[in-house]
N, C-alpha and C positions, 0 to 999 in steps of 0.2 A: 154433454149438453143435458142439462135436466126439463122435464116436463113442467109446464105452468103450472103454477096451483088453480084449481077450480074449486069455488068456493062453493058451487051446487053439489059439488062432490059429497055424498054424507061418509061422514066418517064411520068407520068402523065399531060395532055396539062395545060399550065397556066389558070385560071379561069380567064374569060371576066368581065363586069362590070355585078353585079349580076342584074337579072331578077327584076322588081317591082314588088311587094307583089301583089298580087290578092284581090278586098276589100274584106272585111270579108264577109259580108252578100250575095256575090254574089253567092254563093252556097247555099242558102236559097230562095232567090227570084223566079228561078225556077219551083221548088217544092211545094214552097207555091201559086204560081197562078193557077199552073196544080191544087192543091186543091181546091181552089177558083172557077176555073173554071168546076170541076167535082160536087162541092154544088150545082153553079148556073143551071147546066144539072138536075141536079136531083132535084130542088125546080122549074124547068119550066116543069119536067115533071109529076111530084105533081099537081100542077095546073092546067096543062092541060088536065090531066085524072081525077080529082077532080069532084063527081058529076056523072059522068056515068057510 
């Protein structure tokens, strides 16, 4: 059984020129330096405490 059409209904706005894709890997990038950068924290603090 379908729903009436209602003609006070507004339709939906026409869609503009679509958006460009986002690169892929730019949601890895991120993440992966915060990584990066939280090894590099904790192998300078390795070494700095190393020994005493």
């Amino acid at each position: 059984m379908c729903a009436p059409f209602n003609p006070l209904r507004s339709a939906p706005p026409p869609r503009t020129a679509p958006s460009p894709p986002e690169p892929f890997m730019s949601r890895y990038v991120a993440p992966l330096s915060f990584t990066l950068a939280a090894v590099w924290v904790a192998v300078v603090f390795v070494l700095a405490g190393g020994g005493h």
